[in-house]
Each structure stands twice: as structure tokens, then as C-alpha cells.
C-alpha positions as CSV (number, residue, x, y, z in Angstrom):
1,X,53.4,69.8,4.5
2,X,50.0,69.9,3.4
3,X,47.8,73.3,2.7
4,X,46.4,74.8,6.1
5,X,42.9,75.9,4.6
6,X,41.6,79.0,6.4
7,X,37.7,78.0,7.6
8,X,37.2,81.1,10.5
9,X,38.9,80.5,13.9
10,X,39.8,77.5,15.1
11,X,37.4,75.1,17.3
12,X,37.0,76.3,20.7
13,X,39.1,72.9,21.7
14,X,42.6,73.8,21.6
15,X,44.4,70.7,22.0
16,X,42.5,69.1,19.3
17,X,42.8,72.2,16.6
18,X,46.8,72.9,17.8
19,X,47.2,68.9,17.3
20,X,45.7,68.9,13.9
21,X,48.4,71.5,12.6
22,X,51.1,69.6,14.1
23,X,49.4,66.1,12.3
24,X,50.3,67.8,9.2
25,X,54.1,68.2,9.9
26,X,54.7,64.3,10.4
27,X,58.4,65.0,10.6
28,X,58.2,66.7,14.1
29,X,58.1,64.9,16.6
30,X,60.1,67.0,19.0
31,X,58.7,70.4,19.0
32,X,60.6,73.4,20.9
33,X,58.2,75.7,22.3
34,X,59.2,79.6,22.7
35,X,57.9,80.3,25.9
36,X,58.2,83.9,27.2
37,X,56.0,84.0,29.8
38,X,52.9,85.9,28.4
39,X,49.8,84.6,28.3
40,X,49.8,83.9,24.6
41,X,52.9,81.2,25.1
42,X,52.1,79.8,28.6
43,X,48.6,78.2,26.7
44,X,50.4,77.5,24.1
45,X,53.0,75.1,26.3
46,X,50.4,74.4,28.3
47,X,48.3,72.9,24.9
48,X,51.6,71.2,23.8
49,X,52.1,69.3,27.1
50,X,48.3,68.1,27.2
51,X,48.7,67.3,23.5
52,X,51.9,65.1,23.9
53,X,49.9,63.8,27.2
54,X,47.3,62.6,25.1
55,X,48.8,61.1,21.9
56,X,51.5,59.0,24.3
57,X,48.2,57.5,25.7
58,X,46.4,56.7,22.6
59,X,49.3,56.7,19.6
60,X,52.7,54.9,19.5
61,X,53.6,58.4,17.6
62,X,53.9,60.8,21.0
63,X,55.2,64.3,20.6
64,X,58.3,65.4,23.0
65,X,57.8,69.1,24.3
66,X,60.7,71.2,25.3
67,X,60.1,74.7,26.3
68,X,63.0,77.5,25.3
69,X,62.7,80.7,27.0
70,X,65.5,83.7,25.6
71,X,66.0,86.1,28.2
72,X,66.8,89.2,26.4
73,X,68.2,91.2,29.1
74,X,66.2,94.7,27.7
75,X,64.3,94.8,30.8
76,X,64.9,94.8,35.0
77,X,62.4,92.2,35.5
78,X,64.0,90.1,32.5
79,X,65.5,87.4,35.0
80,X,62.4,87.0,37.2
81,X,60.8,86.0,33.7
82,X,63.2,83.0,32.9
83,X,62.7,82.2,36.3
84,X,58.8,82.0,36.4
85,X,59.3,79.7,32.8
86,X,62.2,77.7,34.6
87,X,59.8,76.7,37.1
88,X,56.5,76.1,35.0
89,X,58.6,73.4,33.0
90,X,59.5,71.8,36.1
91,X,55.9,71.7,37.8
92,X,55.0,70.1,34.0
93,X,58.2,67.8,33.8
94,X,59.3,69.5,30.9
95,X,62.9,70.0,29.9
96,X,64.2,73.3,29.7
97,X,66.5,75.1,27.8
98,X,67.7,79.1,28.1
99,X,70.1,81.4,27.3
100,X,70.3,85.4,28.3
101,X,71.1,87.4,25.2
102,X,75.0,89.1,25.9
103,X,74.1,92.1,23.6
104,X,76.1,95.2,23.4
105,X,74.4,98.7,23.3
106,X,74.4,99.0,19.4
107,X,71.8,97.5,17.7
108,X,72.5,98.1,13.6
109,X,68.9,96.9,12.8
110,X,67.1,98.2,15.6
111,X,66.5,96.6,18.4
112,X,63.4,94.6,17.9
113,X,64.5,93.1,14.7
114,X,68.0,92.3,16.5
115,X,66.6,90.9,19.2
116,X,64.2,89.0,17.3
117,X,66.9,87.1,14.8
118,X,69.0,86.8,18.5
119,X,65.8,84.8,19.9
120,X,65.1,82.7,16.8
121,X,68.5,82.1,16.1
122,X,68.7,80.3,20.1
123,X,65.3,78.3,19.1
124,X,66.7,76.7,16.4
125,X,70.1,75.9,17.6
126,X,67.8,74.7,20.3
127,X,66.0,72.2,18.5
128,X,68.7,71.2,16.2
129,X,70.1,69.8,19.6
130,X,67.5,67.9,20.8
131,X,66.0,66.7,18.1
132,X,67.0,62.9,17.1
133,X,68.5,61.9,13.7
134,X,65.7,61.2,11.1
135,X,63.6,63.9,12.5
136,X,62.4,67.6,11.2
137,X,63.6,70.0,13.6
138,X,60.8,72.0,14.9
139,X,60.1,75.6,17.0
140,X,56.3,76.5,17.9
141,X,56.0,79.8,18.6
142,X,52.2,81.2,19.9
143,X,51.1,84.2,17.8
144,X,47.2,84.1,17.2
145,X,45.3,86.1,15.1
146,X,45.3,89.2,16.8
147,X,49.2,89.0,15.9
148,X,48.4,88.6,12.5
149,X,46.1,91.5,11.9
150,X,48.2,93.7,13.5
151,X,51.0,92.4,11.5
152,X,48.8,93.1,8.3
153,X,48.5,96.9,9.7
154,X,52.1,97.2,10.9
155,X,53.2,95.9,7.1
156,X,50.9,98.5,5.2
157,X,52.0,101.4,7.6
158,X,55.6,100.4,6.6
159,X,54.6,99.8,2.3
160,X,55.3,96.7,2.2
161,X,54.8,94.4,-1.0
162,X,52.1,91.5,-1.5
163,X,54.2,89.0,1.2
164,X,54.7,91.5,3.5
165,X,50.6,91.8,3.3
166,X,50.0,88.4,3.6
167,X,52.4,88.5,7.5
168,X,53.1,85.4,8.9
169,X,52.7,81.8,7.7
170,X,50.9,78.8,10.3
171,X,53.5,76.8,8.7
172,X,57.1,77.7,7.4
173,X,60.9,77.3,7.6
174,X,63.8,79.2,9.4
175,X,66.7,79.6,7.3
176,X,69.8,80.9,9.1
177,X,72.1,79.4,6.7
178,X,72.9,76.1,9.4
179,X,71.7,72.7,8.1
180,X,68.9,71.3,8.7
181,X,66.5,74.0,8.2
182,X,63.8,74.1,11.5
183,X,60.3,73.9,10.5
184,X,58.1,76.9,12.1
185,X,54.8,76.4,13.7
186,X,52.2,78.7,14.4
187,X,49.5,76.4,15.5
188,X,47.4,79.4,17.2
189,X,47.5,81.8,14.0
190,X,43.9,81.4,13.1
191,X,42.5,81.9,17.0
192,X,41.7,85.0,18.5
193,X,43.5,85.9,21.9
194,X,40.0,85.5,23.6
195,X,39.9,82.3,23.1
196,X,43.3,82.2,24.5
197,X,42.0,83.9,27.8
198,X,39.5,82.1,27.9
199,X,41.8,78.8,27.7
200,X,44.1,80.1,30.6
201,X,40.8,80.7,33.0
202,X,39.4,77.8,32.4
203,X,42.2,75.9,33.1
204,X,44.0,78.2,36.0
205,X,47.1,79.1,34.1
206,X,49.2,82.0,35.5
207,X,51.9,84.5,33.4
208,X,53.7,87.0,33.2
209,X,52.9,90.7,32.0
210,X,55.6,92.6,30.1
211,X,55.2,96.0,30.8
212,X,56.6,97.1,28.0
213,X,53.5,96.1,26.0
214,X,51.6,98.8,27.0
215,X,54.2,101.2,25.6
216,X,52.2,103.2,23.0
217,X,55.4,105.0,21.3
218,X,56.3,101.1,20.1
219,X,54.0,101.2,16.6
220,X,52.8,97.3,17.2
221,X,51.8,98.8,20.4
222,X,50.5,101.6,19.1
223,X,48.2,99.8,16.4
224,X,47.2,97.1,19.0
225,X,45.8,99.8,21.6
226,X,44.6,102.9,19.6
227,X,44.3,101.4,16.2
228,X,42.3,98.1,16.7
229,X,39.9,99.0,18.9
230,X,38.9,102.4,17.2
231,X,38.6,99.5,13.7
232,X,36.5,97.1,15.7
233,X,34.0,100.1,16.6
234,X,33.6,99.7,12.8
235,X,33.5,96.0,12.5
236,X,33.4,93.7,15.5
237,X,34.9,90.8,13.6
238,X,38.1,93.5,12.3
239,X,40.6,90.4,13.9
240,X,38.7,87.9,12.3
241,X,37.9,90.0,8.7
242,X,41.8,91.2,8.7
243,X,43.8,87.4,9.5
244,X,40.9,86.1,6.9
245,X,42.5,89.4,4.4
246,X,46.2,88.1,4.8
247,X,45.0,84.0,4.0
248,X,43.8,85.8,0.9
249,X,46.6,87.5,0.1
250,X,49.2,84.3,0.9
251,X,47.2,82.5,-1.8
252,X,48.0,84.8,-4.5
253,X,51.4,85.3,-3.1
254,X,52.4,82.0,-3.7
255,X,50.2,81.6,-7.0
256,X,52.4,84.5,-8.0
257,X,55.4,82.7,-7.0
258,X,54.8,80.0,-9.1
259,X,54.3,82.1,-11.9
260,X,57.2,83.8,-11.3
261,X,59.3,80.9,-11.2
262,X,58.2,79.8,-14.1
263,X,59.4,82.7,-16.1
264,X,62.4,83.1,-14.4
265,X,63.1,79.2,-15.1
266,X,62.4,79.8,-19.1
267,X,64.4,83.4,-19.1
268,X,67.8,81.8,-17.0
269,X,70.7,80.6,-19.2
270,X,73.0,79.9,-15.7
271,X,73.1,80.9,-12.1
272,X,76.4,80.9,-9.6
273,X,75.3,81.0,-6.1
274,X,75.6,84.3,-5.0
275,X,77.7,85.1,-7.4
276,X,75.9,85.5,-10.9
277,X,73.0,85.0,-12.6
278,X,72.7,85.5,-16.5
279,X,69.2,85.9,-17.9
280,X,68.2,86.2,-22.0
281,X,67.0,89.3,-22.1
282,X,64.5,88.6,-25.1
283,X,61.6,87.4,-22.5
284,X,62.4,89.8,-20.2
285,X,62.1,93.3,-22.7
286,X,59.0,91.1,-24.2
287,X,57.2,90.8,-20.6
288,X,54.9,92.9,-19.6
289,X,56.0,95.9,-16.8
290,X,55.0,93.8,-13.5
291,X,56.0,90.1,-14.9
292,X,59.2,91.9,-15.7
293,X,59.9,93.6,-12.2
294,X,58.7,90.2,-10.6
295,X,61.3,88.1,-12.5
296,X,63.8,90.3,-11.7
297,X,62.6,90.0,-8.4
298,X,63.0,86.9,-8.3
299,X,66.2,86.1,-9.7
300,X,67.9,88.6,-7.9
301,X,66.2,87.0,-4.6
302,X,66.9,83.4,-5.2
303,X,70.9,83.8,-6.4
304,X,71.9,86.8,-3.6
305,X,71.3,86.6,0.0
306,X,70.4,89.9,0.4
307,X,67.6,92.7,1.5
308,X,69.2,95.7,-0.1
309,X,67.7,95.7,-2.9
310,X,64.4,97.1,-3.1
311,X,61.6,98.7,-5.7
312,X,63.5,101.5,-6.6
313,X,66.2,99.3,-7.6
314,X,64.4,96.9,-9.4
315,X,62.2,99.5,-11.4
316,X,64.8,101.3,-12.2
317,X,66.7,97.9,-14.0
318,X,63.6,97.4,-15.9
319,X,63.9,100.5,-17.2
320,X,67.5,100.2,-18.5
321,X,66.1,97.0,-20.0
322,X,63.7,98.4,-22.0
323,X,66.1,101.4,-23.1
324,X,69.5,99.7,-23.5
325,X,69.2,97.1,-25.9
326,X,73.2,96.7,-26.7
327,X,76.1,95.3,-24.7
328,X,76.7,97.6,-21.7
329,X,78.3,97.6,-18.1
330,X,79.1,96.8,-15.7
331,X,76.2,98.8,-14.0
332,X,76.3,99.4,-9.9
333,X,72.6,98.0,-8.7
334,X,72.9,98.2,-4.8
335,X,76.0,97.2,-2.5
336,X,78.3,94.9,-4.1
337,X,75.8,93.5,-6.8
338,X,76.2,94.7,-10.4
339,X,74.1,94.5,-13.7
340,X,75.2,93.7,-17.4
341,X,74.6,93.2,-20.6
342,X,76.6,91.3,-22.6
343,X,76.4,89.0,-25.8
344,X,77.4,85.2,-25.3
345,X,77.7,84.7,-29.4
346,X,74.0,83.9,-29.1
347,X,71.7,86.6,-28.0
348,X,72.1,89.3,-25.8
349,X,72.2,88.0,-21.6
350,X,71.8,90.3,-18.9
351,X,74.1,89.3,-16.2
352,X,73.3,89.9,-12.7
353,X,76.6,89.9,-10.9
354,X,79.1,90.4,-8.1
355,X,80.8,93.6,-8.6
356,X,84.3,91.9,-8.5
357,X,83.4,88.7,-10.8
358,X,82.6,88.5,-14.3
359,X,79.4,89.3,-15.7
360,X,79.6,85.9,-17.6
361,X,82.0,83.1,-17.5
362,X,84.4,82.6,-20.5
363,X,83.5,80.1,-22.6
364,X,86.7,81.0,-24.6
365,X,90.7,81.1,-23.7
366,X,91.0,84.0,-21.3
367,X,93.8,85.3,-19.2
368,X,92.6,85.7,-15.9
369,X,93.4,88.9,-13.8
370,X,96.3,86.8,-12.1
371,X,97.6,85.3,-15.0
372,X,98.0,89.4,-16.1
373,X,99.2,90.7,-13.3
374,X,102.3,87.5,-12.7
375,X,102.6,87.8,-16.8
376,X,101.8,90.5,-18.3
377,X,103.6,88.8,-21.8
378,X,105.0,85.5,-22.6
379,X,107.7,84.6,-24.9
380,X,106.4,81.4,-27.2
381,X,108.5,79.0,-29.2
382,X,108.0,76.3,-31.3
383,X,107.3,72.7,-29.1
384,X,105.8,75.1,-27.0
385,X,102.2,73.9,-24.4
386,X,100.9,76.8,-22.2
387,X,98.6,76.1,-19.7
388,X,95.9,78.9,-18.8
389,X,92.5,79.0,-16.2
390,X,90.0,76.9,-17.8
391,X,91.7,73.8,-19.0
392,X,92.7,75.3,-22.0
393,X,96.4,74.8,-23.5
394,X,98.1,76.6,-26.4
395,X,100.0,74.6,-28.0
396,X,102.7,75.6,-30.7
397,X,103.6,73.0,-33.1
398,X,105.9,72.4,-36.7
399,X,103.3,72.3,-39.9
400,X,102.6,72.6,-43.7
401,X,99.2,73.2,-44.5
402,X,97.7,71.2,-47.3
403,X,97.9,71.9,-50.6
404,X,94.0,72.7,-50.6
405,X,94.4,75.3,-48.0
406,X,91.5,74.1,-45.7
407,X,90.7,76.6,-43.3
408,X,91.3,76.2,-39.5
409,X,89.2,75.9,-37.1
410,X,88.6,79.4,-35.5
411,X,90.7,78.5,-32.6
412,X,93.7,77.4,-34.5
413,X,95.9,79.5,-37.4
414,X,98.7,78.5,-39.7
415,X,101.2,81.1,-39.1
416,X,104.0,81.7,-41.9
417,X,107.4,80.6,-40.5
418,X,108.7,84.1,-42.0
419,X,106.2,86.2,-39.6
420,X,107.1,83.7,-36.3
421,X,110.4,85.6,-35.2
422,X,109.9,86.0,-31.4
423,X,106.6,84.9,-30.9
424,X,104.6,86.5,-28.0
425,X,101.2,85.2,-25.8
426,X,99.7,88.9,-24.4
427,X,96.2,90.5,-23.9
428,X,94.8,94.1,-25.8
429,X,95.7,97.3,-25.1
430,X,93.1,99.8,-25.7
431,X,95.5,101.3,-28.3
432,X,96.5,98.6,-30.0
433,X,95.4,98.3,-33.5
434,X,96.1,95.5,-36.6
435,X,95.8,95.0,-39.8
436,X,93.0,92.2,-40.2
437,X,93.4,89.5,-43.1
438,X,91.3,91.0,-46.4
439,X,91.7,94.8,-45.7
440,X,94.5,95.5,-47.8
441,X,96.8,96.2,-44.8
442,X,94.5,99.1,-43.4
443,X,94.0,98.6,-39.6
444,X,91.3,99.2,-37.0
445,X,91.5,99.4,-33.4
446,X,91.1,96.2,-31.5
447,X,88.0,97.5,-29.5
448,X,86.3,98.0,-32.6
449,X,87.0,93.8,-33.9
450,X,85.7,93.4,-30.5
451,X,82.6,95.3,-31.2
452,X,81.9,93.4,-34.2
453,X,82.2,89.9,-33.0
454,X,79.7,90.8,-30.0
455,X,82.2,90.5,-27.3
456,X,81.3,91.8,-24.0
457,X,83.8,94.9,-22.8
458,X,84.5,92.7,-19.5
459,X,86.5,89.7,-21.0
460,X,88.2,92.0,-23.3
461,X,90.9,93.0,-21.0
462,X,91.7,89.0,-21.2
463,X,91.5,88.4,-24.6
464,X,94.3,86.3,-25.5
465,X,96.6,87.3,-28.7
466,X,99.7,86.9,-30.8
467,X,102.2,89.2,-31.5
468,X,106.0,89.4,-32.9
469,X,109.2,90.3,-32.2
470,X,107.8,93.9,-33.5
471,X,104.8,94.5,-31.5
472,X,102.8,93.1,-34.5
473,X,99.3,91.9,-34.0
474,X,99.7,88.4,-35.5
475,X,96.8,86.7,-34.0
476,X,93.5,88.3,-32.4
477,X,92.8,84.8,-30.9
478,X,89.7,82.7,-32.2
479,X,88.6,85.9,-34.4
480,X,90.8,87.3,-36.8
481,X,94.0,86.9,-38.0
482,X,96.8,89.5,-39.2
483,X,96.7,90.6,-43.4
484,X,100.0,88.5,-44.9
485,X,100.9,86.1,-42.1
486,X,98.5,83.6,-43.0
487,X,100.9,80.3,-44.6
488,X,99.9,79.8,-48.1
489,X,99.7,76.3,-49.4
490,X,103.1,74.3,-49.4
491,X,104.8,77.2,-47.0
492,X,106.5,76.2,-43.9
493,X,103.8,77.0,-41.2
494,X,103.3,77.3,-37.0
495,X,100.4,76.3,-36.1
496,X,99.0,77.5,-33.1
497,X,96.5,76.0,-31.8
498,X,94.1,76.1,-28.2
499,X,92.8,73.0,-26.8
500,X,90.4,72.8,-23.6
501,X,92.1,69.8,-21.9
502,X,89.5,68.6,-19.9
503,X,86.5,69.0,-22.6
504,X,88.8,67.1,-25.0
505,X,89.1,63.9,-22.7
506,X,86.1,63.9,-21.8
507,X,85.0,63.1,-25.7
């Protein structure tokens, strides 16, 4: 959809300035109108019908209008509402399609906002039914610019950030998750209600009042009675000056978007769908404070579908950033999403995770949680294949390594036949310790091996080793290997060796 360019209000001339938005979404050609009765959406129908009057007459490309009316069932006079829209569609020979909301008592968001996703929720499923194959689905709702300013008001009253600043959009999509997304039109965003009333007299339109919109205790209520007209004592043109404020502030919303994008598309190593998200963390301690808390914005917006996580949150991960600059977590962040920092043998990531998956995905043999649990340790004999998570095999098989003693590859050791009684496949123990080839039989703790090869605490617990019939640590797999059970040139050998199946084939 192209840019809507904000030049003052609209032209006086409705149907042509409400058809030049919808010219610019060329996929809709069935447009489902919210229609609740006020004023504001009764012209809006009203402009829709005369609109798809007019292009059928002079365009082969005529725009179908249904009108969708949510009864929300909040008020007495609710179904005397769908009853006064029921019949303006039929006087227009429009179709028409309701539903009246079955809600409960309990409202977890508050009953605006629940009632609000409830009524755009019906709008889409609305036009995802009527609208033919090949075609945008589309909802047209009617809030004007007095909307917007208040919106603007209501949003800094709240604190909100640089979107919440810029309120709504002319043009935008509704997401619930279903497929396809449903464009949403606000063809009327840029006119003032007075040239809405002054649309309805002039062309004898009736509607309904909502009493509860002179409720003052209701903020938006409260800004549009008390608060407007004490700003427009102050500036006549406050509607105008404040919509023209939030075009402003879209621009460098989505300039900033861009920008953020951009760093968060040079900082990401790999992203899971709501599941993980691994950043380097170089360009992210190197940024400066705001790009930093914008990228982590960002990446935490586009990989989890969730609102829980706000500024606190996000300053305070920037923070750690800057102080923690080792492998550390996992960290809790907010609900069920973690934060960590762990080494992938490259540079140091940090991972931005569900609390029950890994912070990054082994790129190594690793025995999964259910592989522990069913396991726990494996007797291994000669001949022997073992399959693991991953496509990764260990295989055990007769050798005699060559008289030159050519090293193995780090995933594959020559063990001496002597030191092979009662092989085992197992995972570490935080107290286990062994006696690493070249320290003169001295051991060190496994966690401390770990340490030094970089690996992150959360795959440790799956670390794959070796041991014998005596508990020995033969084999810390892929990194070190045990002082004396190495075979010496000419000696009968094991090798043990793991191969990733489907990474092998695929060469």
C-alpha cells in the first residue's frame, strides 16, 4: 500500500477523499464496514454505499459493502442498536452481518480492551467470509481525527513510547494469528467530526447516541469533554495541530523501525519462533544506550508474541549486557521468557529464550533431557551404533592407529584396548573429575574443562562421555581425553567415533 501523505483534513467531498484511500488498497474490493450506530460510522457506511454506487457506474472495478454491527450486550439499549443497523442495511440493500458478544462478567483486560479485541476479532472473521479468493480481506472502521487526538492525549496520560504517540494508522493490518491477515482502513482519520456532521445534515442521515459517551469517569470521555475543549480555548485548530503531531511522529516511528531492523538483522546469529532468539553480543555492548534498548526491543518483539515485557525489563537487560561480559544464565526476564549468555565456540551470544528450551541449540552430540531420564547410562561394546537427538551416531569400531600416530579428529579417539573393559556412554556429574591427557595424572573437575573450552552451563548437563568399568573418565567427548588411555602407535585400539547422519549424506 502506498504512503498516505498527511496534507490538513481531507476535502470537504467525502466520497471522493474516502475513495482515494481505498484506491490505494487495490486488493480490497470487499470492504466490511463496522457500523455501530453513531454518527461517526452511519457516514461512514453511508460514504461506502455512495462510493461503491459510483465506481459500479463508471469502473468495471466496483467495491462490495457489507456492514458488521457487534452487539456487545454492555448496555439495555444494546439490541435496539443492532436493530436500528439491521434496518439501515436493508433500506441501502446492503448485506448484513451480526453477532451479540456472549461475555461472562470477568473481563482480565478490562472491559474496553476485551470488548474491543471481541469486536475486531467478529470483523475479521467477518470479512474473511465474504471476501472471494484472490482478494485482501478488508474492515473499515470510522474514527476521524478527533479520535486520533484524543488518542495522542489518552497514550501520553498512560506513558506510552514513540508508537503509542503516533495512535492509529489510516492504513494497517489485523493480526489475530488466522490466515489471511485483514487489512484495516481508516479512510476518515485525517477529517474532523464536523465535517462528519456536517455530512450527515446535509444528507438527512439518522443515528444512534450511546449514552455512555457522555460518561466523564471513562478517561477517553473524560479527555474528549473537559480536556479538548479547555486545549482548543488555547488553539482553535488543537484537533487539527494534534492528528498533524501523531503523522509526525508515525514518520519517525517507522524511520526508526527500519533502523532498528537493520541492527537487529546484522546482530542475529538464529531465531526459533517463539522460542529463541540468539544475538552476538559484540554490537549490542558496542551500541549506544537507546540503539541498544531498541534492538532488544525489537528482537524480543518480533520472535515472542507477547506484551509483558516492558521498559523496565528491557533497561534492565541492557544493563546486564554492559556488566556481564562472561557466559551466564539462564536469567528470568518476564513470564516464561529467559535471557543468556553463552559462548557458541565463536563469540559470546546472548540468547533470548523460553524458560524450558535451550538457550542455544547443540551444534554438538548432546543427550537430551529424555534420553537422561529413559538412560541415565549405557553399556557400549565393540560393533556397537548408538543413535542420539540430532542425527548423530556413536559408533564403536576394531582399529590400529598408524604407525605416525595422526591425531583424530576432535570428535573421534583411539582408545587402548587395555582401558576398554566395560565401556560406558553417560553425561557429567558435577563431581566428577579426570585426569586429562598431558597433566601427569593430576585431575580437575569436569566443570572447570567446561569452563575452559567456553561451554555454556546449559548443555553441560548433556555433555556426552566415556567411562569404564571403574567409573573412569575415559573420554570428555569432542574435548579432552583421559592421561594413558590414548593407543600408542601399533597398539590394539577402539575407536570411537560420532557421526551426524544426516549432515554426512547430505555431502
Amino acid at each position: 500500500m502506498g504512503a498516505l501523505v498527511y496534507n490538513r483534513p481531507m476535502s470537504s467531498n467525502l466520497v471522493e477523499s474516502v475513495g482515494a484511500c481505498v484506491q490505494r488498497a487495490p486488493m480490497c474490493g470487499t470492504l466490511v464496514v463496522g457500523v455501530s450506530g453513531g454518527m461517526d460510522s452511519v457516514v461512514l457506511a453511508h460514504v461506502l454505499h455512495s462510493l461503491a454506487r459510483l465506481q459500479g457506474a463508471t469502473s468495471s472495478r466496483g467495491v462490495e459493502t457489507h456492514i458488521a454491527h457487534f452487539d456487545h450486550a454492555l448496555r439495555p439499549t444494546s439490541a435496539a442498536d443492532t436493530r436500528f443497523v439491521a434496518d439501515l442495511a436493508a433500506t441501502w440493500g446492503l448485506p448484513f452481518h451480526t453477532m451479540r458478544w456472549a461475555h461472562g462478567e470477568r473481563f482480565a483486560g478490562g472491559v474496553e480492551a476485551t470488548a474491543r479485541a471481541a469486536r475486531y476479532a467478529f470483523l475479521a472473521a467477518t470479512a474473511r467470509t465474504v471476501t472471494p479468493a484472490g482478494q485482501q480481506p478488508c474492515i473499515v472502521v470510522a474514527h476521524h481525527a478527533d479520535d486520533q487526538a484524543e488518542t495522542l492525549l489518552l497514550n501520553l496520560i498512560r506513558g506510552s513510547g514513540l508508537h503509542g504517540l503516533a495512535a492509529m494508522r489510516m492504513a494497517a493490518t489485523w493480526d489475530d494469528g488466522a490466515r489471511p491477515p485483514v487489512q484495516l482502513l481508516r479512510p476518515l482519520l485525517r477529517t474532523p467530526r464536523s465535517a462528519l456532521v456536517a455530512y450527515a445534515a446535509a444528507n438527512a442521515l439518522t443515528w444512534r447516541e450511546d449514552e455512555s459517551n457522555a460518561d466523564t469517569a471513562r478517561t477517553r470521555n473524560f479527555v474528549r469533554h473537559e480536556v479538548m475543549p479547555l486545549l482548543a480555548q488555547r488553539n482553535p485548530a488543537i484537533v487539527e495541530t494534534l492528528a498533524r503531531t501523531t503523522h509526525l511522529l508515525a514518520q519517525e516511528a517507522d524511520r526508526l523501525d527500519l533502523r532498528d531492523a537493520q541492527l537487529l538483522a546484522q546482530a542475529q546469529v538464529a531465531s526459533t519462533r517463539d522460542t529463541r532468539l540468539l544475538l552476538r553480543c559484540a554490537p549490542l555492548q558496542a551500541a549506544a544506550w537507546g540503539d541498544r534498548c531498541a534492538l532488544l526491543r525489537a528482537g524480543l518483539r518480533s520472535t515472542f508474541a507477547t506484551r509483558a515485557v516492558g521498559l523496565a525489563h528491557i533497561e534492565a537487560l541492557a544493563d546486564a549486557l554492559a556488566s556481564r561480559p562472561h557466559a551466564t544464565g539462564p536469567h528470568p526476564l518476564v513470564d516464561d521468557i529467559a535471557w543468556t549468555l553463552v559462548h557458541n565456540g565463536e563469540a559470546l551470544l546472548l540468547s533470548l529464550h523460553r524458560s524450558n528450551a535451550l538457550p542455544i541449540e547443540p551444534a554438538t552430540p548432546w543427550l537430551d533431557g529424555a534420553w537422561r531420564t529413559a538412560q541415565r547410562t549405557l553399556p557400549l561394546a565393540v560393533g556397537d551404533c548408538v543413535a542420539i537427538a540430532g542425527g548423530w551416531t556413536l559408533e564403536l569400531l576394531p582399529a590400529e592407529r598408524d604407525a605416525a600416530g595422526s591425531a583424530p579428529a576432535p570428535w573421534s579417539v583411539h582408545l587402548d584396548i587395555k582401558e576398554c573393559d566395560g565401556l560406558h556412554l553417560s553425561t557429567a556429574c558435577p563431581s566428577m573429575r579426570m585426569a586429562p591427557l598431558g597433566m601427569g595424572g593430576h585431575t580437575r573437575n569436569l566443570g572447570d574443562i567446561f569452563t575452559d573450552h567456553k561451554i555454556t552451563p546449559a548443555l553441560r548437563p548433556g555433555w556426552p562421555l566415556i567411562t569404564n568399568a571403574h567409573g573412569r573418565v575415559l573420554w570428555l567427548c569432542g574435548l579432552v581425553v583421559a592421561e594413558g588411555v590414548d593407543a600408542q602407535a601399533g597398539a590394539r585400539a577402539v575407536t570411537l567415533r560420532w557421526v551426524q547422519r544426516d549432515k554426512a549424506s547430505a555431502a
